[in-house]
N, C-alpha and C positions, 0 to 999 in steps of 0.2 A: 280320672284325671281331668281335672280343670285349668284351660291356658287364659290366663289373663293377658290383652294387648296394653302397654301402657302409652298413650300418645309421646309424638316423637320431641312435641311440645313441653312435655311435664317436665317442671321444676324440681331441685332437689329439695326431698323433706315433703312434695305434695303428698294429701292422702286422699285415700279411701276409704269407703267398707263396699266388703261383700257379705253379704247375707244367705245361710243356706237352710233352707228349711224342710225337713226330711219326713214326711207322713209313715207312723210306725203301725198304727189302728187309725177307724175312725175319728177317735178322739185323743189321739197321742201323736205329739208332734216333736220332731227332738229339733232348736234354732242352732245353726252355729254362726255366731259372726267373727268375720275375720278381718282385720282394719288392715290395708295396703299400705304402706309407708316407702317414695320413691325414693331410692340411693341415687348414691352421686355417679354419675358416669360421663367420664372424661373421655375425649374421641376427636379427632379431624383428620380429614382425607386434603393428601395433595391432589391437584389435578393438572397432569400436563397436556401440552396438545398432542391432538390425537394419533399424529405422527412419531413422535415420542421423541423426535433428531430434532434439529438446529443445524440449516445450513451456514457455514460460516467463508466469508472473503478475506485475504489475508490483506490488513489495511485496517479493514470495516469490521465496526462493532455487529455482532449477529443477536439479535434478538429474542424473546419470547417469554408468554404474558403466559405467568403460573398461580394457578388458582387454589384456594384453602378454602374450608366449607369443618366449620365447628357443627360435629354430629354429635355430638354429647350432651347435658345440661346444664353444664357449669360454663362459664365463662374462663377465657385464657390468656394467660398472659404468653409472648411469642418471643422469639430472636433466631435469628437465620446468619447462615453460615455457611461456606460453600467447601466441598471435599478438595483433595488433593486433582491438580492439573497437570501435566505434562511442564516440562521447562519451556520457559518462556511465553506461557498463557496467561492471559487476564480475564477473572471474573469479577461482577460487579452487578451494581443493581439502579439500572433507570429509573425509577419509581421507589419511593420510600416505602420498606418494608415496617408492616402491622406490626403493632408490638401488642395489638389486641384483640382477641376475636371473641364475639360474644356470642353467648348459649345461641345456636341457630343461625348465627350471621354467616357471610361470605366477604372475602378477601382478595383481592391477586396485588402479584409482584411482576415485574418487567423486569428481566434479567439481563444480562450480556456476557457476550465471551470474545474475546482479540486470542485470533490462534497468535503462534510466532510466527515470523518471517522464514519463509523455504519452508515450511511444511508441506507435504507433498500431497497431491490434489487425490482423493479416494470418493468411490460410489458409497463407504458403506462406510459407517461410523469410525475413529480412529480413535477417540477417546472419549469420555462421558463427563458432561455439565453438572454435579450434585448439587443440592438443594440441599441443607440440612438443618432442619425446623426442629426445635425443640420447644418442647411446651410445658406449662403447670399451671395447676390450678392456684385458689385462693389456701387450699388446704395444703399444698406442697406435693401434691400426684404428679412426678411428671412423667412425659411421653416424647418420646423423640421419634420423627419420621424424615424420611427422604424422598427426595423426587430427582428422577432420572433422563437427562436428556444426552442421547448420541449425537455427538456432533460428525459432521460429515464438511469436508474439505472441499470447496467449491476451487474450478480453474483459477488463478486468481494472477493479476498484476500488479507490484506496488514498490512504485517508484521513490527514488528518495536523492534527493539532490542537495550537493553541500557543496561550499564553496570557499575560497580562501576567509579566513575570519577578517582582513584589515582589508579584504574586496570590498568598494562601493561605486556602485554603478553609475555614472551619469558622466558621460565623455562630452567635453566641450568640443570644439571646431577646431579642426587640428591635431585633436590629442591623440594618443597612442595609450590606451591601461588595458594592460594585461593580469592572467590570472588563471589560476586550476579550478574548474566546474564539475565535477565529479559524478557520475550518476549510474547508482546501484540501483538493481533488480532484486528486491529482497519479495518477489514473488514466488512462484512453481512453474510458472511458463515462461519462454521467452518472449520476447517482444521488440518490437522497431522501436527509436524513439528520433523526434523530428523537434528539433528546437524553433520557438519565434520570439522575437524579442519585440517589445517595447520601443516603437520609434516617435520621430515629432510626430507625427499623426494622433498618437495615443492609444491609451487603453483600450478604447471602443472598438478601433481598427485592428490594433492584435488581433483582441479575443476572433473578430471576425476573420481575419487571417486562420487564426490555431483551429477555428469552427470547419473549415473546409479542410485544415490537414488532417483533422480530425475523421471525419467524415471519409476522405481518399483514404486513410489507412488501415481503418477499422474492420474494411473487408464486412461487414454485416456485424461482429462481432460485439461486446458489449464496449461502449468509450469512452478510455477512461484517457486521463490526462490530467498534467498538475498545475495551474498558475499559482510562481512563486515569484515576489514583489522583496526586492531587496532597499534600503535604504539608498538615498542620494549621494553624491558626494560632499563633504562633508556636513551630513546633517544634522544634528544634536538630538541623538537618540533618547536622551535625559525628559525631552518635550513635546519630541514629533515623532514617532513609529511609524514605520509603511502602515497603512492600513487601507484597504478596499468598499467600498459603497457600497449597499443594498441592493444599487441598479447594479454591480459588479457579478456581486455574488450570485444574483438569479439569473447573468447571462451563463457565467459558468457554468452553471448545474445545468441548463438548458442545452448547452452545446458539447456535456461531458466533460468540463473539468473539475477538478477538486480545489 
């Protein structure tokens, strides 16, 4: 028995010979040659992280970076697609997924998953992220794989405040406006919640307000909180939107809000 290796490099259609040459007598030799011709072999591995789960916050997109590796020698054409999810889940993909993987190359995709809101907090996976990659060649071979990630439900808090639709905030001196402010826990745990508002002082001074009730309530725990900026009184939303600074938004993040 003779085993031939053929590099993991070869192309389809590469060749060879092998030559075998058999001593019968001194002077009698019988040759055979036999010429290698490499077929086509179509092949990629998904690779997940090695933990295999995805912890997910209910709120917050949860992440992870899945890797493709073309083992074959033909090049591929790609399209990904994700399995069925539980009600009220979102899958999606941070990063524009390959639509090509060539003989030998490497790939990854950044995925995401939004549990629902009240899904309830577990150590051990509750449901599964699928991947589902299908592939073909130039000749029409295809191959379909999957990659599997357990998702696992983190404590999670996530606020969500609404507010009369013709409310617009901004009381002159004197005034009296009134109004329904609403605010749902569409988390798995409970939680305190502690209002600060926007006075003449400004923005700066809230956020510095909200940063230390932050801070007192949090107990160690992780801090979350929401600044939400409503429009003026009468302001012509047609031209002007609430909108927030740069210096705004990296105090937030700094002090735990969203």
């Amino acid at each position: 028995m003779v085993v031939l290796l053929v590099p993991e490099n070869a192309a389809r259609l590469d060749s060879n010979q092998v030559n075998f040459r058999i001593e019968r007598t001194a002077s009698e030799f019988i040759t055979n040659r036999t010429r290698i011709l490499v077929q086509e072999s179509a092949d990629f591995e998904i690779i997940v992280p090695e933990s295999g789960t995805i912890s997910a916050n209910i709120g917050d997109m949860s992440s992870a970076v899945i890797s493709l590796e073309n083992t074959g020698n033909v090049d591929l054409s790609m399209t990904m697609s994700f399995g069925t999810l539980p009600d009220g889940w979102i899958a999606g993909f941070l990063s524009v997924p390959p639509t090509v993987l060539a003989k030998g190359g490497e790939a990854s995709v950044t995925v995401y998953v939004l549990v629902a809101p009240n899904t309830e907090y577990s150590s051990i996976p509750v449901a599964s992220l699928i991947l589902l990659v299908d592939a073909e060649t130039s000749d029409g071979v295809a191959i379909q794989k999957t990659g599997e990630l357990g998702v696992m439900v983190e404590t999670s808090v996530w606020i969500d405040l609404q507010h009369d639709a013709g409310l617009q905030v901004g009381i002159s001196k004197g005034e009296v406006l009134s109004g329904n402010l609403t605010i749902h826990n569409n988390g798995n745990s409970p939680c305190s919640v502690t209002l600060t508002v926007e006075g003449p002082d400004g923005t700066d001074s809230m956020l510095n307000r909200a940063g230390v009730l932050i801070k007192k309530f949090s107990h160690g725990s992780k801090k979350q909180g929401i600044l939400l900026k409503f429009p003026k009184k009468n302001q012509d939303l047609r031209v002007d939107l609430p909108t927030v600074g740069i210096k705004t938004v990296k105090k937030c993040l700094r002090i735990g809000l969203k």
